[in-house]
C-alpha positions in Angstrom: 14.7 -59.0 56.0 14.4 -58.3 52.0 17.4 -59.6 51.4 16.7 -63.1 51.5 13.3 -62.4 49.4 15.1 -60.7 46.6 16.7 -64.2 45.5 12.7 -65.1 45.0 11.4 -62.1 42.9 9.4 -63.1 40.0 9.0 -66.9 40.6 6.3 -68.8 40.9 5.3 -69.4 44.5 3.3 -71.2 47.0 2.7 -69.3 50.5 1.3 -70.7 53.5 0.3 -68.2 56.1 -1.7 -68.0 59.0 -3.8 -64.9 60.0 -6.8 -65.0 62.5 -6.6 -68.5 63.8 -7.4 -69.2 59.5 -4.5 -71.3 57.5 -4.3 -69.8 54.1 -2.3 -70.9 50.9 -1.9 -69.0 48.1 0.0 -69.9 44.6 1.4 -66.6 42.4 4.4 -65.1 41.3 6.1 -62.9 43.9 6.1 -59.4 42.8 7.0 -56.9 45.0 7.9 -57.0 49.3 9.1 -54.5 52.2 9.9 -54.9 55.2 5.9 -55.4 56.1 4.2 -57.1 53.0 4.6 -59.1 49.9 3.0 -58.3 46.7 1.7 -61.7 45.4 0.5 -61.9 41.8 -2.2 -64.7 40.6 -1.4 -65.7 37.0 -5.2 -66.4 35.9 -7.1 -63.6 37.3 -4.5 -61.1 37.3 -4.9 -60.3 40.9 -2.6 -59.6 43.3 -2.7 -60.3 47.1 -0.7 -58.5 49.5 0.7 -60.9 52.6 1.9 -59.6 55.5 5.6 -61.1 56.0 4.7 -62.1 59.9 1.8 -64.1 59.1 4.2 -66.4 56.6 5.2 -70.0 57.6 6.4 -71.3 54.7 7.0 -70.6 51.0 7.5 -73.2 48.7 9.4 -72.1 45.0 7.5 -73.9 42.7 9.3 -72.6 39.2 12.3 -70.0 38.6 11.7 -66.6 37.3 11.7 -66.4 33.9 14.1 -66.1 32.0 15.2 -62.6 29.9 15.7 -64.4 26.6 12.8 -66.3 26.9 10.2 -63.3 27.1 8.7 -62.1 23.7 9.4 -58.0 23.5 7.3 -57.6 20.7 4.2 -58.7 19.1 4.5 -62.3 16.2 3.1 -61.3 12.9 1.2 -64.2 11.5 3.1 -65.4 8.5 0.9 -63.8 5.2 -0.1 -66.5 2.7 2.6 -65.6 0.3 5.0 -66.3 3.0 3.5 -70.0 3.7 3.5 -70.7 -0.3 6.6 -69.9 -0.6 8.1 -72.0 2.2 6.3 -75.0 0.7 8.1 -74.8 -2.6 
């Protein structure tokens, strides 16, 4: 059952799901799944909702993962003043 998830881990997702006769959608990154539940991770409130994987009827991918060269490993130093002066001249 994972496999096919594992294609999907850290992109951007939308999830329609159904539990107690109540349609829910929910948008997140997916950040973790078993064979039970997937670990859905909001990217303003830094929450993250678990989903059980039977309730699912649809996900949409809305962005790929991102990439490795694209994420920032350490802190930017803000160019000093001397640095800006000079690049002017």
């Amino acid at each position: 059952m994972s496999d096919w998830l594992e294609r999907f881990r850290h992109c951007e997702v939308e999830i329609l799901y159904l539990t107690d006769n109540s349609t829910f959608k929910d948008r997140g990154k997916l950040r973790d799944f078993d064979s039970q539940w997937i670990e859905l991770e909001t990217s303003g409130r830094r929450e993250s909702f678990l989903i059980p994987i039977s309730s699912i009827r649809l996900m949409k991918v809305l962005s790929p993962p991102d990439k490795v060269e694209s994420l920032l490993l350490r802190p930017v130093d803000a160019p000093t003043p001397q640095e800006i002066e000079s690049e002017e001249i």
